[in-house]
C-alpha positions as a Python dict, from the first residue, in 0.01 Angstrom:
ca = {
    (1, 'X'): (0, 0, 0),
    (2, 'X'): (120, -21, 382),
    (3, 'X'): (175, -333, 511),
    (4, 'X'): (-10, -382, 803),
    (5, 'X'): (99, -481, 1116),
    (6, 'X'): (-42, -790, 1334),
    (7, 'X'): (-34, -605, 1621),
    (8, 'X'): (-290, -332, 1471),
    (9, 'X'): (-548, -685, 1414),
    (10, 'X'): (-419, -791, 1766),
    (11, 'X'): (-577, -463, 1949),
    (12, 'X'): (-864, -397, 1750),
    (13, 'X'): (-978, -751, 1798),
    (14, 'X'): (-931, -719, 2177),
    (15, 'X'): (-1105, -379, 2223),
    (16, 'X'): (-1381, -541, 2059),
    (17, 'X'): (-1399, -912, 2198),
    (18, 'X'): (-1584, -785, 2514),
    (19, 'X'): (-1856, -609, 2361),
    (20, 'X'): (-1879, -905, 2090),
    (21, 'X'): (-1918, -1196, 2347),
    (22, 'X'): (-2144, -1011, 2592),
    (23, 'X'): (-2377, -870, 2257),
    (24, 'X'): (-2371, -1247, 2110),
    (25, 'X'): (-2451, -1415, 2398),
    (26, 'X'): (-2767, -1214, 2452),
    (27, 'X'): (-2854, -1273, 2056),
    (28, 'X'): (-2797, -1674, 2107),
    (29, 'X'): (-2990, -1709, 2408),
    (30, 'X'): (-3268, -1558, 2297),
    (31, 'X'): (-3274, -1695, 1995),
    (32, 'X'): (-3283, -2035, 2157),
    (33, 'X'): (-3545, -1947, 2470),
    (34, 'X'): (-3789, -1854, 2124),
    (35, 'X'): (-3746, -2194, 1973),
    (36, 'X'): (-3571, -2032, 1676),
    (37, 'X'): (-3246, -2269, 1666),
    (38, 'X'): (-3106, -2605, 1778),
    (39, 'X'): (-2832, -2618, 1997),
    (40, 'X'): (-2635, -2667, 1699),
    (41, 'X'): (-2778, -2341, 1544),
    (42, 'X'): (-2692, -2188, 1889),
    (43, 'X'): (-2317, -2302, 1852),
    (44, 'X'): (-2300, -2128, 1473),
    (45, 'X'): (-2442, -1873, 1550),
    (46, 'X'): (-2228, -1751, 1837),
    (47, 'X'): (-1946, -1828, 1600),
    (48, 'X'): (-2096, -1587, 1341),
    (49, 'X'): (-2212, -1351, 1572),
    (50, 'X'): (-1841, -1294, 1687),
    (51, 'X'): (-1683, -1289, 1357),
    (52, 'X'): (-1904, -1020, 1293),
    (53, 'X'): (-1878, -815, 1573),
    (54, 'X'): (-1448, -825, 1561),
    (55, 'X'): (-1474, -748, 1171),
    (56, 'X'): (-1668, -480, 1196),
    (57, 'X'): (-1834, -350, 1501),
    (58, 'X'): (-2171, -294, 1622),
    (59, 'X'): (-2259, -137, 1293),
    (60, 'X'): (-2185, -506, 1103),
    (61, 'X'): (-2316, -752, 1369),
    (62, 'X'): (-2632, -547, 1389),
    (63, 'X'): (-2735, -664, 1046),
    (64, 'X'): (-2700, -978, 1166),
    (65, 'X'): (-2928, -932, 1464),
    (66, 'X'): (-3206, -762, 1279),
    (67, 'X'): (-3236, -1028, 1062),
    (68, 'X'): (-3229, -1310, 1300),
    (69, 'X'): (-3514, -1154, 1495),
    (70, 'X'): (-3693, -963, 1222),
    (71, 'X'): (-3695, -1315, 1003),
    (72, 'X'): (-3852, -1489, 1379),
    (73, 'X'): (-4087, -1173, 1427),
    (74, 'X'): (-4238, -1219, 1062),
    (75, 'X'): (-4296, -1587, 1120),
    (76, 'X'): (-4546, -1495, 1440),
    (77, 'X'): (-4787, -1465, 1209),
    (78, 'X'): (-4772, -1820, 1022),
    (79, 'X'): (-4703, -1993, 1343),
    (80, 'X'): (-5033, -2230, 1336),
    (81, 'X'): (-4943, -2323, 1005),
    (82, 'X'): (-4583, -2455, 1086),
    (83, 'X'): (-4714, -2758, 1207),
    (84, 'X'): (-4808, -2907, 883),
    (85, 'X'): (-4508, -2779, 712),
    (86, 'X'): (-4193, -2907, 934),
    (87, 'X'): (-4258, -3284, 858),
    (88, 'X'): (-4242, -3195, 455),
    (89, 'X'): (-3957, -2904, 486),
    (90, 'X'): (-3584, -3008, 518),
    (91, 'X'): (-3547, -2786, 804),
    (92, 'X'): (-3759, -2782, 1085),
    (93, 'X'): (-3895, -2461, 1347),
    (94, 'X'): (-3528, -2422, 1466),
    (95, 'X'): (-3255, -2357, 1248),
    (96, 'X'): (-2945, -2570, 1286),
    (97, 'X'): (-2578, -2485, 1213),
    (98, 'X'): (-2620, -2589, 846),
    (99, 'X'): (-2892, -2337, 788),
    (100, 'X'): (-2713, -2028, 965),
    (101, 'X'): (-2406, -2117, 746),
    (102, 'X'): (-2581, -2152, 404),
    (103, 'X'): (-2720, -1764, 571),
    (104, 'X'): (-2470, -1633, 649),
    (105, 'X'): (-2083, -1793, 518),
    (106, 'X'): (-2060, -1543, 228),
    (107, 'X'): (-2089, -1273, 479),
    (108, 'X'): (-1828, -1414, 671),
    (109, 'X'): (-1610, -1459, 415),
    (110, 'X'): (-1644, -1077, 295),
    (111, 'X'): (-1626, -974, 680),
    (112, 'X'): (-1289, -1119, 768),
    (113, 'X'): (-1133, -907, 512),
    (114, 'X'): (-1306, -593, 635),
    (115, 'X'): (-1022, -553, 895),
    (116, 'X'): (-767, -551, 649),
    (117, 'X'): (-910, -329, 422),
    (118, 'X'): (-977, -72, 698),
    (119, 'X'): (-643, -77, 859),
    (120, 'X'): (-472, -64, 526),
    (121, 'X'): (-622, 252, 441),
    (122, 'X'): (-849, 141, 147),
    (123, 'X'): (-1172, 298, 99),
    (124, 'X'): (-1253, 156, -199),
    (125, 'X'): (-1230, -210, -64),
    (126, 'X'): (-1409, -85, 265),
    (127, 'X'): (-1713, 46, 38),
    (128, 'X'): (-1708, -243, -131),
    (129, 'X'): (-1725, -499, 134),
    (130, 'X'): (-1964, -335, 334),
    (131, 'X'): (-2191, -276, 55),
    (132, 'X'): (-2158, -673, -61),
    (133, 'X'): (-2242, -767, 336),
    (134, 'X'): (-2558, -559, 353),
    (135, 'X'): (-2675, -707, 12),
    (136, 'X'): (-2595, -1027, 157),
    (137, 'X'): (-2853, -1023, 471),
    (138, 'X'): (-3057, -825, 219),
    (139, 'X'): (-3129, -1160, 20),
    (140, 'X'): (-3128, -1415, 323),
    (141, 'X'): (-3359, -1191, 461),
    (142, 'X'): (-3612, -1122, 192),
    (143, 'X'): (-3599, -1489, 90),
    (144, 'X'): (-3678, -1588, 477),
    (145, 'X'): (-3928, -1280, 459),
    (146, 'X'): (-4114, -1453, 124),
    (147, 'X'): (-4176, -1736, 307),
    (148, 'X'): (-4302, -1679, 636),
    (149, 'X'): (-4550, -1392, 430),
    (150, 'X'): (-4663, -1594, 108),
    (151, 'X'): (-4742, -1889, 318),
    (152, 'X'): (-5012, -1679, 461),
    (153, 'X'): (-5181, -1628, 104),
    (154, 'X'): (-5507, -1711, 18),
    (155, 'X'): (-5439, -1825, -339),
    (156, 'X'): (-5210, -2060, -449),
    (157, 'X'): (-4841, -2039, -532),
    (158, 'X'): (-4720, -2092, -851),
    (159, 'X'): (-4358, -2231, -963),
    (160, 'X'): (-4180, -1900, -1101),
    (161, 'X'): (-4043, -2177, -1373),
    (162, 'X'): (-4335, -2280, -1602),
    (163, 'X'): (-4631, -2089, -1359),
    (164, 'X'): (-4784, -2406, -1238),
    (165, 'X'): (-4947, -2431, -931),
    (166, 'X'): (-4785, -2525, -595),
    (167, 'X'): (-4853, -2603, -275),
    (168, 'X'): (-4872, -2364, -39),
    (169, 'X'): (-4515, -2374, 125),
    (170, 'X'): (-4351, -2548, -148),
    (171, 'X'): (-4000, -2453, -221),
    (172, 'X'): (-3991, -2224, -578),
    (173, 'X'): (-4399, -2126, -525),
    (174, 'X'): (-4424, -1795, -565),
    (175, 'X'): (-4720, -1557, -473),
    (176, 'X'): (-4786, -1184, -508),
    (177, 'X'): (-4813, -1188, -112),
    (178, 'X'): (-4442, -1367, -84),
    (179, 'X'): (-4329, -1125, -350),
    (180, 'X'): (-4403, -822, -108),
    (181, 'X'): (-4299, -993, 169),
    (182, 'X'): (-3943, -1059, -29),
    (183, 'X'): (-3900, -709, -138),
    (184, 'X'): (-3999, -623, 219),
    (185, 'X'): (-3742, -832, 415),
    (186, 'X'): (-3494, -653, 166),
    (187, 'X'): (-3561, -324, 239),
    (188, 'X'): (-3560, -405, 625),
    (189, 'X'): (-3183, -484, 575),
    (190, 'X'): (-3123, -204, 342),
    (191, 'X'): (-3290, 9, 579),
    (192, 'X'): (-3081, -103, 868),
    (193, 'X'): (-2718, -66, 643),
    (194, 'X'): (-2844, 292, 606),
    (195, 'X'): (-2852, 372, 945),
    (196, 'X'): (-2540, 217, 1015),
    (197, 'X'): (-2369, 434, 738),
    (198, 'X'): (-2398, 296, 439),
    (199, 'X'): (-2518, 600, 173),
    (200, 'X'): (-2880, 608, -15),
    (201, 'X'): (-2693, 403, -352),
    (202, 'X'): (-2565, 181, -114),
    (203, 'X'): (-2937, 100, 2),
    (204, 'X'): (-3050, 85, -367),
    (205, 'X'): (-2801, -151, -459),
    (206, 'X'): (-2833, -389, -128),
    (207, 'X'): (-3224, -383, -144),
    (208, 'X'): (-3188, -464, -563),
    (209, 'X'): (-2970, -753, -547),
    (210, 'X'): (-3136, -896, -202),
    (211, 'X'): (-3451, -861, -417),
    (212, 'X'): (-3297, -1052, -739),
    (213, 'X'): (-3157, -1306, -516),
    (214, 'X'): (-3484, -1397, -373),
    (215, 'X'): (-3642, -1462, -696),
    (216, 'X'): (-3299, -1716, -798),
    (217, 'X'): (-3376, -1881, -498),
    (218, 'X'): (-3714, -1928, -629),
    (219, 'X'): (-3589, -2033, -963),
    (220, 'X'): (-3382, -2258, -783),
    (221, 'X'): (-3605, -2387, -575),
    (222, 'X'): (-3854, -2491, -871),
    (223, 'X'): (-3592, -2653, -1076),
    (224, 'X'): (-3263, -2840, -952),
    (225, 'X'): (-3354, -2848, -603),
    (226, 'X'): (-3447, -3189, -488),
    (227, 'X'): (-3794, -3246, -414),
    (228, 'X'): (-3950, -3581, -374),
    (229, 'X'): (-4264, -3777, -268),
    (230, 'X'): (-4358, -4004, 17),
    (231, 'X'): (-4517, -4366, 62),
    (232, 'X'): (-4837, -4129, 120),
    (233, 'X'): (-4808, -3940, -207),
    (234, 'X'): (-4757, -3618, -43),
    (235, 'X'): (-4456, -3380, -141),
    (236, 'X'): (-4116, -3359, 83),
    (237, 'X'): (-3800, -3202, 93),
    (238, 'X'): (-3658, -3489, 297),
    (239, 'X'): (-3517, -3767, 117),
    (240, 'X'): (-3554, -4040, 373),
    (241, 'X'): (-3849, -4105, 611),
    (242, 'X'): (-3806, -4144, 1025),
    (243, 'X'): (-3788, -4500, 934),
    (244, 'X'): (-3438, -4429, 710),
    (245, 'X'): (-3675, -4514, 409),
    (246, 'X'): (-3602, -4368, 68),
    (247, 'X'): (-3842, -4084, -86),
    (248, 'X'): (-3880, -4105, -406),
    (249, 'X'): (-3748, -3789, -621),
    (250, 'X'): (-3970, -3653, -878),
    (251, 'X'): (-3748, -3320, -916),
    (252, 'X'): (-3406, -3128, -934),
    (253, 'X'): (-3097, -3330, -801),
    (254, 'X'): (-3064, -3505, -477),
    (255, 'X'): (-2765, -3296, -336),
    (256, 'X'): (-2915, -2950, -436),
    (257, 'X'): (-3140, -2944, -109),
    (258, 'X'): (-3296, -2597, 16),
    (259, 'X'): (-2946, -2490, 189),
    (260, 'X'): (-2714, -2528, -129),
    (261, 'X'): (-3007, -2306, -297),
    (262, 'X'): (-2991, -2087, 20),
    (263, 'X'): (-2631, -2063, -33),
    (264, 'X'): (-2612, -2022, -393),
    (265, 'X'): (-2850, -1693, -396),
    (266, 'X'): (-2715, -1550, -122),
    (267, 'X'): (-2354, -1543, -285),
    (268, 'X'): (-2505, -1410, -587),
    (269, 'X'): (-2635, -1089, -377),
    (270, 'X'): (-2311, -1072, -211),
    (271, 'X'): (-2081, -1100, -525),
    (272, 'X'): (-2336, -892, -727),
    (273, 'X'): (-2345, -609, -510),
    (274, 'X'): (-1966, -569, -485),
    (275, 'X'): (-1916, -608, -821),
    (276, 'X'): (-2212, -340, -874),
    (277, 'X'): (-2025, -97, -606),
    (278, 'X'): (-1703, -129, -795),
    (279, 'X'): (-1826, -39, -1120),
    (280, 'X'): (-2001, 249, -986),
    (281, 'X'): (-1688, 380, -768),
    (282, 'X'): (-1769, 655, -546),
    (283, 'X'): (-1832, 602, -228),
    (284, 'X'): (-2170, 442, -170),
}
């Protein structure tokens, strides 16, 4: 294989950098006029957003656009109910930089080798990172999807470990509503690698593994991830009050919170998938 030069990186960065800042900024401020990140979140995401863009063009940062503002489109709908979910949730209305990473750092990680592989000539690698990228947003996306929709269901969740019932809202409740709504938000992504080039078994593997990854965030959320109860017997995510006063946990570990399960699934789509498109071979 051809070594590549740093110059090559140097003037592909530098074409791009224009585009990426002017494209980002737009995506940030928006994002922060709706009420859909802290300034914090505002900070990551402009750092994501430009990784993106320099990796690998319009065609990569615009999965990260559609989901930002497909996941705050679906959540329109669910926006009355938000008010007696953000005191029990461990993240609030606005996502902060913690939640855009646990989103969004496997992507990263897969995007800044894009460059590489393209410039070195190596399809293969190409297919494979682009493929593990889509599947990526494909599972932050239809686990963001599941929530925002299920929450809206008129029956009651059940914990996809053991099929008791939950809470509506509760972190591993599962509902045939959040189902479609998961399997939805995958497909959206899918859908949106597809028109950026990515081939038809591209789009079956992305929307597959997003889907899978949704339900091990479920899993995950039922199980090891921390839940506990406050002085007023009602579940929380949080471990401490406003005060600074311990909740009590009746589930999972304490340092398994809702982004480490965030972060686990989504690195499960995003390894899955490439392994998935090597096996298979041909381009996807």
């Amino acid at each position: 294989m051809n070594e590549v030069p740093w110059s090559a990186f140097t003037g592909l960065w530098l074409a791009r950098l224009p585009w990426a800042l002017l494209a980002t900024a737009i995506l940030a401020i928006s994002a922060w006029v709706r009420g859909s990140v802290s300034g914090s979140g505002v900070a990551g995401g402009v750092v994501v957003g430009l990784i993106f863009y320099l990796a690998g063009d319009w065609s990569l940062w615009s999965l990260l656009a559609v989901f930002f503002v497909s996941s705050s489109l679906v959540g329109i709908p669910a926006k009355r109910l938000r008010p007696q979910l953000e005191h029990r949730h461990q993240r609030g209305a606005r996502r902060s930089w913690q939640q855009v990473a646990a989103n969004t750092a496997p992507m990263v990680v897969a995007s800044l080798a894009l460059p590489w592989a393209q410039l070195s000539g190596n399809p293969v690698l190409v297919n494979t990172l682009l493929v593990a990228i889509c599947a990526g947003f494909a599972a932050a996306a239809s686990d963001t999807w599941a929530g925002e929709i299920g929450v809206l269901s008129r029956h009651s969740p059940r914990l996809l470990w053991g099929l008791r019932k939950a809470e509506a809202g509760q972190s591993g409740g599962v509902s045939w509503l959040g189902i479609l709504g998961a399997l939805a938000g995958a497909l959206a992504m899918s859908v949106t690698g597809f028109l950026t080039g990515l081939g038809v078994m591209a789009f079956l593997v992305a929307t597959s593994w997003g889907f899978l990854s949704s339900l091990l965030d479920s899993l995950l959320g039922a199980t090891v991830q921390a839940l506990y109860v406050n002085s007023e017997g009602q579940w929380t995510e949080k471990p401490h009050d406003p005060q600074g006063n311990p909740h009590t946990l009746v589930r999972g570990w304490r340092w398994i919170n809702n982004d480490v399960v965030n972060l686990v699934s989504v690195a499960m789509a995003v390894t899955g998938a490439g392994v998935s498109a090597v096996v298979i071979g041909s381009p996807l």
